[in-house]
Every structure is written in structure tokens, then in C-alpha cells.
C-alpha positions as CSV (number, residue, x, y, z in Angstrom):
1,X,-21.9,119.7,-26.8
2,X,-19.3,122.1,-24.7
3,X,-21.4,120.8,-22.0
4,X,-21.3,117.1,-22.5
5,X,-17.5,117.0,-23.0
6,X,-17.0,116.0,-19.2
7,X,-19.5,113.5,-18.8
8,X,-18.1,112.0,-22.1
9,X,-15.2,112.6,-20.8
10,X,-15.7,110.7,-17.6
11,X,-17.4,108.1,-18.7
12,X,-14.7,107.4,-21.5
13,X,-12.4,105.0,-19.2
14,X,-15.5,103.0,-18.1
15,X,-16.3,102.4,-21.5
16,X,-13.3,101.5,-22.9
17,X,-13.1,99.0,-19.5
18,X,-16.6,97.6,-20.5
19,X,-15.2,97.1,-24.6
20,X,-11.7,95.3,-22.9
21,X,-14.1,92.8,-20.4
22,X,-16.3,92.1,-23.3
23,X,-13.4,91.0,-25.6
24,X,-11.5,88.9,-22.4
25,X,-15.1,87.1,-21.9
26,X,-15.7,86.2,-25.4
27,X,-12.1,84.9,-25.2
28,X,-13.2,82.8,-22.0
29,X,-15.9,81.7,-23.7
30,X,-14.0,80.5,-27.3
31,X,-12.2,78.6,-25.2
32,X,-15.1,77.0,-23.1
33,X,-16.6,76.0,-26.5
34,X,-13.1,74.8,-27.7
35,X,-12.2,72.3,-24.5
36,X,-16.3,71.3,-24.4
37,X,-16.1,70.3,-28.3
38,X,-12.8,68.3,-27.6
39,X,-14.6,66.7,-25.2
40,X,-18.5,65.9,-27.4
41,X,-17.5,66.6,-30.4
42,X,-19.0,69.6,-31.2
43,X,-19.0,73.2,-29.9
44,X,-21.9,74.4,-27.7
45,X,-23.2,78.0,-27.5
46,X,-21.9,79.9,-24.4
47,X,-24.0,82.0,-22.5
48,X,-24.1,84.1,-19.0
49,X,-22.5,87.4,-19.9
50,X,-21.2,89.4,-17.7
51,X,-20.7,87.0,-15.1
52,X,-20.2,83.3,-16.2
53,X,-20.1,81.0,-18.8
54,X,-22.7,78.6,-19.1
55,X,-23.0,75.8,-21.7
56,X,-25.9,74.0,-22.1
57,X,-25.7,70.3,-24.2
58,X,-28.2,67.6,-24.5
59,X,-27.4,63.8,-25.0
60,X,-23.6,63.7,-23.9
61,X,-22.5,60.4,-25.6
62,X,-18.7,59.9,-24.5
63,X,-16.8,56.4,-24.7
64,X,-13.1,56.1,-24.0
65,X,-11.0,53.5,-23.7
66,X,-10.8,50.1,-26.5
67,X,-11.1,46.5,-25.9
68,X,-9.6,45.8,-22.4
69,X,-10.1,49.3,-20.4
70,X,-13.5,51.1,-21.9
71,X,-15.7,53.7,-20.3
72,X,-19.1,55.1,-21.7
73,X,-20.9,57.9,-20.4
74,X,-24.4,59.3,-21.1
75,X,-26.7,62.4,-20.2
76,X,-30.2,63.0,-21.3
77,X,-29.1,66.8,-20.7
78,X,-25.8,68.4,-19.0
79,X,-25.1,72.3,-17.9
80,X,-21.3,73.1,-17.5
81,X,-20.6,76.7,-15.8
82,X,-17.5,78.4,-15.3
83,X,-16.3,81.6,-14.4
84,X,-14.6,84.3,-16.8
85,X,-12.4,84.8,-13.7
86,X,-12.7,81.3,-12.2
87,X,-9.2,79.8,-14.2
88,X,-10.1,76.0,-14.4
89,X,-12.7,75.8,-11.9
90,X,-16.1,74.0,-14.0
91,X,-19.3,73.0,-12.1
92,X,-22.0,71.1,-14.3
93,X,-25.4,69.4,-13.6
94,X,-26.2,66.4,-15.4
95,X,-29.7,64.6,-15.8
96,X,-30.3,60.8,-16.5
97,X,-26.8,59.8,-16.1
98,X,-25.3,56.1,-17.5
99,X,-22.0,55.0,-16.5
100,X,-20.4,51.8,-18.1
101,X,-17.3,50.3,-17.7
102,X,-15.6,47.2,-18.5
103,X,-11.7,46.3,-17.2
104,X,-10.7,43.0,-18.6
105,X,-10.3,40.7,-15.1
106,X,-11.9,42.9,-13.0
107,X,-15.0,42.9,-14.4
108,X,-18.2,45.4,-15.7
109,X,-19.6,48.4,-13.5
110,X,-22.9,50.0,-14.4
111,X,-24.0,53.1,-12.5
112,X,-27.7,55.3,-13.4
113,X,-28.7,58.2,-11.7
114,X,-31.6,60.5,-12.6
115,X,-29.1,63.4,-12.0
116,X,-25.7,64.1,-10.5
117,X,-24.1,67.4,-9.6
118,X,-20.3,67.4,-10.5
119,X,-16.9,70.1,-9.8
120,X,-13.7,70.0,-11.5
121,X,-11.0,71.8,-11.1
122,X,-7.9,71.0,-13.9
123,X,-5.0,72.0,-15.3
124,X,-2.4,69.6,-16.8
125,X,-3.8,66.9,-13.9
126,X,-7.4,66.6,-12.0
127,X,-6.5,68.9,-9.2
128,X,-10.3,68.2,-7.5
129,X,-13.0,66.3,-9.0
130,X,-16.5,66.0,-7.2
131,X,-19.8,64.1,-7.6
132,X,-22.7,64.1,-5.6
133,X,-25.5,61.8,-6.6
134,X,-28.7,62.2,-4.3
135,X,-29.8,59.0,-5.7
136,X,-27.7,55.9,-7.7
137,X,-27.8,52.4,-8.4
138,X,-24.8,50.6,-8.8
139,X,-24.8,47.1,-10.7
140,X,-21.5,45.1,-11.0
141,X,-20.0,42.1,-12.0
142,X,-18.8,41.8,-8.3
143,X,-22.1,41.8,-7.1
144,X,-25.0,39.5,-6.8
145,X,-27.6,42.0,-7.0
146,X,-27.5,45.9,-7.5
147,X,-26.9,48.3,-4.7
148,X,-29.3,51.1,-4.8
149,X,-27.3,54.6,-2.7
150,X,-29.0,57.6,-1.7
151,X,-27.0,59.6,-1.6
152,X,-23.4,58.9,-2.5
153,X,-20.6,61.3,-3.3
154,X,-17.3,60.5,-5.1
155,X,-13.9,62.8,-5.1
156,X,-10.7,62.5,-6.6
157,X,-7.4,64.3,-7.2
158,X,-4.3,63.0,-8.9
159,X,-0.9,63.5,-7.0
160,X,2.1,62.9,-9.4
161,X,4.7,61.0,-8.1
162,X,7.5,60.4,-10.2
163,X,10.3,59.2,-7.3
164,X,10.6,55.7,-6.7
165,X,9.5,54.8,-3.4
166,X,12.1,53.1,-1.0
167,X,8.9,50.2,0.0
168,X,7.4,47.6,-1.7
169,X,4.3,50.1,-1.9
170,X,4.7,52.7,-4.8
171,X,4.6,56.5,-4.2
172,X,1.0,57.6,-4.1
173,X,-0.2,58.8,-7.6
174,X,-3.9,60.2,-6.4
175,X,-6.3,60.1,-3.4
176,X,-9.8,59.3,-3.6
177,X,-13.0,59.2,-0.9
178,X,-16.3,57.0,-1.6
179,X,-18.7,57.9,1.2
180,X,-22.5,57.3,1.4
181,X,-25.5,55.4,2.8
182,X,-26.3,52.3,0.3
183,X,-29.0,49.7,0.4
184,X,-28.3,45.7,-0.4
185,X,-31.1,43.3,0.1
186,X,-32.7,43.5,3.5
187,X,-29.7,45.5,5.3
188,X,-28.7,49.6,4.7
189,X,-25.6,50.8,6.3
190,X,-23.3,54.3,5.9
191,X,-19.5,53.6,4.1
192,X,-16.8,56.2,4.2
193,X,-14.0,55.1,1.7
194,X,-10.5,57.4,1.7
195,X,-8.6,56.1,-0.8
196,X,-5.1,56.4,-1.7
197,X,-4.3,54.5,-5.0
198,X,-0.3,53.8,-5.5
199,X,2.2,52.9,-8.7
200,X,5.6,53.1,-9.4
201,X,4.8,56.0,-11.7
202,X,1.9,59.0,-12.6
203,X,-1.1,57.0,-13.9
204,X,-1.6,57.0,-17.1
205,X,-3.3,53.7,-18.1
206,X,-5.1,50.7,-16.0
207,X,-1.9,48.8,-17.5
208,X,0.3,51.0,-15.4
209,X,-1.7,50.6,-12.5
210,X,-1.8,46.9,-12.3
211,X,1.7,46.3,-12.6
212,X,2.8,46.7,-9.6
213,X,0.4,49.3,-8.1
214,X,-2.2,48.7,-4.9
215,X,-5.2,50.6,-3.5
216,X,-4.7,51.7,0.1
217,X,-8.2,52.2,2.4
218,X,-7.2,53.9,5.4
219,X,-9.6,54.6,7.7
220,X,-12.3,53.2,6.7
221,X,-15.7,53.2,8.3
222,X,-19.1,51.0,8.6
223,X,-21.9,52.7,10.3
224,X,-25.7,52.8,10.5
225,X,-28.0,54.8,8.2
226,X,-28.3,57.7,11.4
227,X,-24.0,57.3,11.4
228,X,-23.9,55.2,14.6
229,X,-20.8,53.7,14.2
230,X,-20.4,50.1,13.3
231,X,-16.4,49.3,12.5
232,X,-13.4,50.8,11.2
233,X,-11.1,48.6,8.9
234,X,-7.7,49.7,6.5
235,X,-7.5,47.5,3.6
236,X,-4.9,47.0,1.0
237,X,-5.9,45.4,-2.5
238,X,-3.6,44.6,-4.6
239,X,-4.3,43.6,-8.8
240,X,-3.1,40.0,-9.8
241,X,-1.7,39.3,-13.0
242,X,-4.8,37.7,-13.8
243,X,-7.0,40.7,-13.8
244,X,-8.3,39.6,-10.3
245,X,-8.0,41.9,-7.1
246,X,-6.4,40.9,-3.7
247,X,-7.5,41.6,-0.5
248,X,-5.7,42.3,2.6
249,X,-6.3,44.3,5.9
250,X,-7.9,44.7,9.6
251,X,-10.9,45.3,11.2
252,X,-11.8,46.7,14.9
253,X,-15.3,46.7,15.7
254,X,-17.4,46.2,19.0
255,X,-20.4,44.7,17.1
256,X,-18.9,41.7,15.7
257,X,-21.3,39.4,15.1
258,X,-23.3,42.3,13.3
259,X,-20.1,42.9,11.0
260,X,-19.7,39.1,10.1
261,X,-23.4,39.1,9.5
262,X,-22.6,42.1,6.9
263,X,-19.4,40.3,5.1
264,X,-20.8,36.9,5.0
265,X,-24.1,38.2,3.6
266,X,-26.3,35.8,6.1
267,X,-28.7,37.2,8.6
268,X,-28.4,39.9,10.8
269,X,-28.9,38.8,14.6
270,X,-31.9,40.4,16.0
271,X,-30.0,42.2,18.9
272,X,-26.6,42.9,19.5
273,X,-24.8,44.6,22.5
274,X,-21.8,46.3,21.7
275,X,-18.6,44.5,23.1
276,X,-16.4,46.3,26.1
277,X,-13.7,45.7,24.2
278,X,-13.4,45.9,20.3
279,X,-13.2,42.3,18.3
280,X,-9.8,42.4,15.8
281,X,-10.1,40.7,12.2
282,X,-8.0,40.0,10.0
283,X,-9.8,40.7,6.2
284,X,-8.5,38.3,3.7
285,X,-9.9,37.1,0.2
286,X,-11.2,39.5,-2.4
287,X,-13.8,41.7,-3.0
288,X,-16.7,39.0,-3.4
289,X,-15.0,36.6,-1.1
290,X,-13.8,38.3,2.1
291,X,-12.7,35.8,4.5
292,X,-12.7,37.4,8.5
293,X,-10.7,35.5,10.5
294,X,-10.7,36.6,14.6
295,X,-7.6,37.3,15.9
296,X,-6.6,36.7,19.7
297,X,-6.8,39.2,22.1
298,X,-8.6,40.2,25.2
299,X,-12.2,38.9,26.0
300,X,-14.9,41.6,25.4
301,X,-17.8,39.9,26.2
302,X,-21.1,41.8,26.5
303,X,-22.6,43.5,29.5
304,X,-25.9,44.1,29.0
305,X,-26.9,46.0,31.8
306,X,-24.3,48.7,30.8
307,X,-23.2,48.1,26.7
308,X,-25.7,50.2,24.3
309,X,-27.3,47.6,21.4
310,X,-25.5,47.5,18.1
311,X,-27.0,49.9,15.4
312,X,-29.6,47.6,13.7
313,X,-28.7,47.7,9.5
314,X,-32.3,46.4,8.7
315,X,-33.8,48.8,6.2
């Protein structure tokens, strides 16, 4: 026993260091269970000691929202990991996603994915929220017919703003981006989406939003399926008291009868050269009606013994 009383000796601080980790991660992982059951209503088991916590929950049923504004949200299956050291920082993979939700003027949105992998990082706001779906289909109210993506991923961060702005634009109040390749009928083409969404105060409700607030696309861009690039457009829309959404903006593009072809929604011409000089638009309308209206400027024209063809959109 004289013998042993170093070893026990040394390994005394170890242990003790194991017994204090063991007691912060069960701490970590009472409150994992705690914000998850907030959330679905009922407290998971939390796995993944020593080095994460891991919750595992099958059919997520959420809904939020009441008769204007409502969202509902279902998984066949959903894993949520964290870190014991990781603060807010929550990754999750979710199978057999439905998403749908209803804003009274604006219309329905239904989106189903056989799986989706998702980040968030949040404290009092959404610091970073990711999605990445490999595969979706998106069904609207806006739309004639679905639009199937593959893949499409979705980020968004909330910036608080509570200083009146000195324009007729409101501070920005969070930043999105919407990029991915998406099918419609007979066409496929690439969108990148950076989205800055402004009100006269932090968002707290779609109310708040539409009075008064806009969504700002700067910089967005059209290309092919391979990422040959098509257009690039800044838009500004803009909710109407009736629930409705405004559109407003350019569009520079040396394809232009390709792009037209791709607004209008008639047929895509069967070769295109590309312009010397980009085409201006002005975009006009809304969402389901865009009106593209030329605006003067310098001749392009096509040379076809030096212009490359247009990407073609066909699938």
C-alpha cells in the first residue's frame, strides 16, 4: 500500500479532472435536452460522452405562427449534435423533411426533401443559420408548377438594427443567400440570391416587416447548370398593403434574348451568341409578372465569328 501511495497520488488530479468534466457535460447536456424539449415538446435522451452531445428524435412535428403568418415543419427522423465546448454552435441531419407556410397576401410555400443537413449558431439572435438540401422541390402559390432543385442551400443571420435610417430604405435587420441549380419545365439554370432584408426596426413579426420594410437582391446572378454565366440583376421588392410584393430593379446580360425567354416563360431560342456589349433592363412587375423593359444604350449586336454561344438552359 506504501507502495501505491504515489501512483494514487499522481493519478489523484486526473481523476478529480475526469469527476469535474463529467459533471460540466451532464450540465451541457441538461441543457441540450432543456432547449430541444422547448422546441418538441419533450426531452430527448443525450448521448456522445466525452466528446459531444448528440440527440436523436423521430417525427419532429413543429407549427408556429396562427391564422395570417403560420409555419409547419416535419421530420420522419432528425439528429442534433453539439459540442460540450462548442457554446451555441448545433449541427443536425434531418430525413423526409416538409415545410409549410402560409403569409396571408403573399401566398402558400411547400418545400419536401428526403433529407437536409442544417448549422446553427444562436444566442439571443440567429448569428448563422445553414441548410443544404442535395435534393428539394419547391411548390408555391407563385408558381405554375413546382420547381424541383438539386442541390440548393439557404443561409441566414439576423443583424439588429435599432437606429433609424436617414433613407427611405430601413436599416438592414438580417442578410440572407439562396443559391442553387433548379429545374422548371424544359429549362435548368444556376441562381445565386444575397439577400439583404430591411425595416425600420429588429424583426420580430411578418407585420413588422411589411410595414415599411423591403428585400434588397444585390448581386444577383443567372447562370447555366456548368455556372457559365448568364446575367446579373439587383432587385428591390417591396410588400404592398395588400399582402402583394413589388418588384423593382436592373438587369445586365449579354444573352438577352435567352434571359427574356427565361422571364417570359416562352421558348428558349435554339442558339444564341453572346452580345459584345451587355443589353440593360429594367425589371418591373412582381414576382409572377415581371415585366423587362430594354433600356437605350449602345448597340451590341452579335459577331458570330468571334462571340462564344449563350449557355443553352435546356435540361
Amino acid at each position: 500500500m506504501r507502495n501505491a501511495r504515489p501512483f494514487l497520488l499522481a493519478l489523484a488530479p486526473l481523476l478529480i479532472g475526469l469527476a469535474a468534466y463529467y459533471i460540466y457535460w451532464r450540465g451541457q447536456a441538461e441543457m441540450l435536452a432543456t432547449s430541444i424539449e422547448r422546441i418538441v415538446g419533450h426531452a430527448p435522451d443525450i448521448t456522445g460522452f466525452p466528446y459531444r452531445l448528440s440527440a436523436d428524435l423521430n417525427a419532429i412535428q413543429l407549427s408556429r405562427g396562427g391564422d395570417a403568418t403560420r409555419v409547419d415543419l416535419s421530420a420522419a427522423h432528425s439528429q442534433i449534435d453539439s459540442g460540450p465546448l462548442r457554446g451555441a454552435l448545433y449541427v443536425g441531419y434531418l430525413t423526409q423533411i416538409r415545410i409549410n407556410a402560409e403569409a396571408a397576401g403573399i401566398g402558400q410555400l411547400r418545400l419536401t426533401a428526403p433529407d437536409a443537413r442544417a448549422s446553427l449558431r444562436a444566442n439571443e439572435f440567429i448569428d448563422r443559420l445553414s441548410v443544404q438540401f442535395e435534393e428539394v422541390e419547391i411548390d408555391s402559390s407563385l408558381l405554375d408548377r413546382p420547381i424541383q432543385a438539386a442541390p440548393m442551400e439557404f443561409h441566414f443571420r439576423e443583424t439588429p438594427n435599432p437606429t433609424p435610417a436617414d433613407t427611405a430604405t430601413g436599416p438592414g435587420q438580417a442578410e440572407a443567400r439562396i443559391a442553387g441549380t433548379f429545374s422548371l419545365a424544359d429549362r435548368r439554370l444556376a441562381l445565386a440570391l444575397p439577400i439583404r432584408i430591411t425595416a425600420d426596426a429588429p424583426l420580430s413579426s411578418l407585420a413588422g416587416w411589411t410595414n415599411g420594410g423591403t428585400m434588397e437582391i444585390d448581386g444577383g446572378t443567372l447562370s447555366s447548370a456548368s455556372g457559365d454565366a448568364v446575367a446579373g440583376f439587383d432587385v428591390t421588392l417591396v410588400p404592398l398593403p395588400g399582402g402583394e410584393l413589388q418588384l423593382a430593379g436592373t438587369l445586365s446580360t449579354d444573352c438577352p434574348a435567352t434571359v427574356a425567354a427565361v422571364i417570359q416563360g416562352s421558348a428558349l431560342p435554339a442558339q444564341e451568341f453572346r452580345q459584345r456589349r451587355p443589353a440593360e433592363f429594367a425589371l418591373g412587375g412582381s414576382p409572377t409578372q415581371i415585366s423587362l423593359q430594354r433600356l437605350p444604350g449602345p448597340s451590341g449586336g452579335s459577331v458570330r465569328s468571334q462571340e462564344p454561344p449563350c449557355p443553352d438552359l435546356r435540361r
